[in-house]
N, C-alpha and C positions, 0 to 999 in steps of 0.2 A: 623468254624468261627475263626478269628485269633483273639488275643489279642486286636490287637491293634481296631478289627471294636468293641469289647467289649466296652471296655475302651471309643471309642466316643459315644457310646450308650449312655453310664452312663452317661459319658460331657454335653450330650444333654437333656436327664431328666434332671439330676442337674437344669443347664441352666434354661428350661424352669420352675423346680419349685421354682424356685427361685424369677424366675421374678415373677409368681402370688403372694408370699406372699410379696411383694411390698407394702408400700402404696398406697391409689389407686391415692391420689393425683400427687403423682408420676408417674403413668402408664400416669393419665391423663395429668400433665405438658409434659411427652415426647412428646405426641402425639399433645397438641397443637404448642411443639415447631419445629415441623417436618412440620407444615402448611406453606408454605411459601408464600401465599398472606396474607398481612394485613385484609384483609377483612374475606376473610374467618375463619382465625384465630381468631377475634373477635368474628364472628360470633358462634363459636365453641364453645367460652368462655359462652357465653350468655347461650348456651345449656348445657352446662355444668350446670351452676348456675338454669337452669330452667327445671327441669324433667317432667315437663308437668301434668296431672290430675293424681292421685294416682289410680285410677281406670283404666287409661290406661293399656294398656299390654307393659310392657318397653323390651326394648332390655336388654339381660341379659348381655350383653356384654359391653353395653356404664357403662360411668362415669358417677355419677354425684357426687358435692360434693357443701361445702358452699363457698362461696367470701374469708370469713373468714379462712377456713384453707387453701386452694389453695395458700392464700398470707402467710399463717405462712410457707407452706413451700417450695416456693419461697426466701423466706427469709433464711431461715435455707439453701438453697442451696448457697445463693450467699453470705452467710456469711461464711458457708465453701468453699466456692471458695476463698473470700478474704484478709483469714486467712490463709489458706497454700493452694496456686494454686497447687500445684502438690502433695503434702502427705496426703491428707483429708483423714477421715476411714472411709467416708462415699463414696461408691461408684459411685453409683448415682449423685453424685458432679464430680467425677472426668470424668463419662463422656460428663457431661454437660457444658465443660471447654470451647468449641470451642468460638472466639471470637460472631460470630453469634450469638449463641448462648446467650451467656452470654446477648449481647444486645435485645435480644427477652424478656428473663428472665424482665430484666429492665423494656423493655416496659409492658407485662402482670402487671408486680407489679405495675407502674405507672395504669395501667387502672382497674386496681382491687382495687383499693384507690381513682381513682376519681371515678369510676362511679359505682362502688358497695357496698365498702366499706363507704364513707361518705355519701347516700344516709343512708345506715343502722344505723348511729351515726344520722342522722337528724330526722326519722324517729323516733328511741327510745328514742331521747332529747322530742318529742314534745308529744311522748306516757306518757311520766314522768309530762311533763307538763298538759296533761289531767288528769290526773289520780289524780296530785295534787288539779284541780278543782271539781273534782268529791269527797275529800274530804271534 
């Protein structure tokens, strides 16, 4: 075996363990932004935020995660985009530059603030407000 098939052996584990220690928010924002029907991609979002009966037997492979961190880091991405488009230290950022891209990011954050995010402020405003009656 020569060096050099070594040498991408190692490239390749690196590589791949790398990406598992990931956030998972991360693995999962790529993968929704790789959807390229609107629809499906929502629809994606949805399952993501819904992992179904805990007693189910889940895929060990899917995502899932909350409304709430998916947008923190959504955020955290297009904040280091917007700060330095090409020198971020965050990698992750840099390769999620492409304009597409970028504009998917937007819309997820936009629909993760109208329809899950203030859904859950509405929700715990009027949980506060029970709870105040109940004293």
């Amino acid at each position: 075996m020569q060096v050099k098939d070594i040498m991408y052996r190692i490239y390749k584990a690196t590589k791949s363990s790398l990406r598992s220690i990931a956030p998972k928010e991360i693995r999962l924002l790529k993968y929704l932004l790789n959807i390229t029907d609107p629809e499906e991609r929502f629809s994606a979002l949805a399952t993501a935020f819904s992992p179904g009966d805990e007693r189910e037997a889940k895929d060990p492979k899917a995502l899932y995660t909350t409304p709430k961190e998916l947008h923190k880091w959504i955020k955290i991405t297009l904040d280091a985009y917007h700060l330095n488009k090409e020198d971020t230290d965050i990698r992750e950022a840099k390769q999620l530059t492409e304009p597409v891209v970028i504009q998917r990011l937007f819309i997820l954050k936009d629909i993760i603030e109208e329809e899950y995010l203030e859904k859950d402020k509405y929700q715990t405003d009027k949980k506060d407000e029970d709870d105040k009656v109940d004293l």
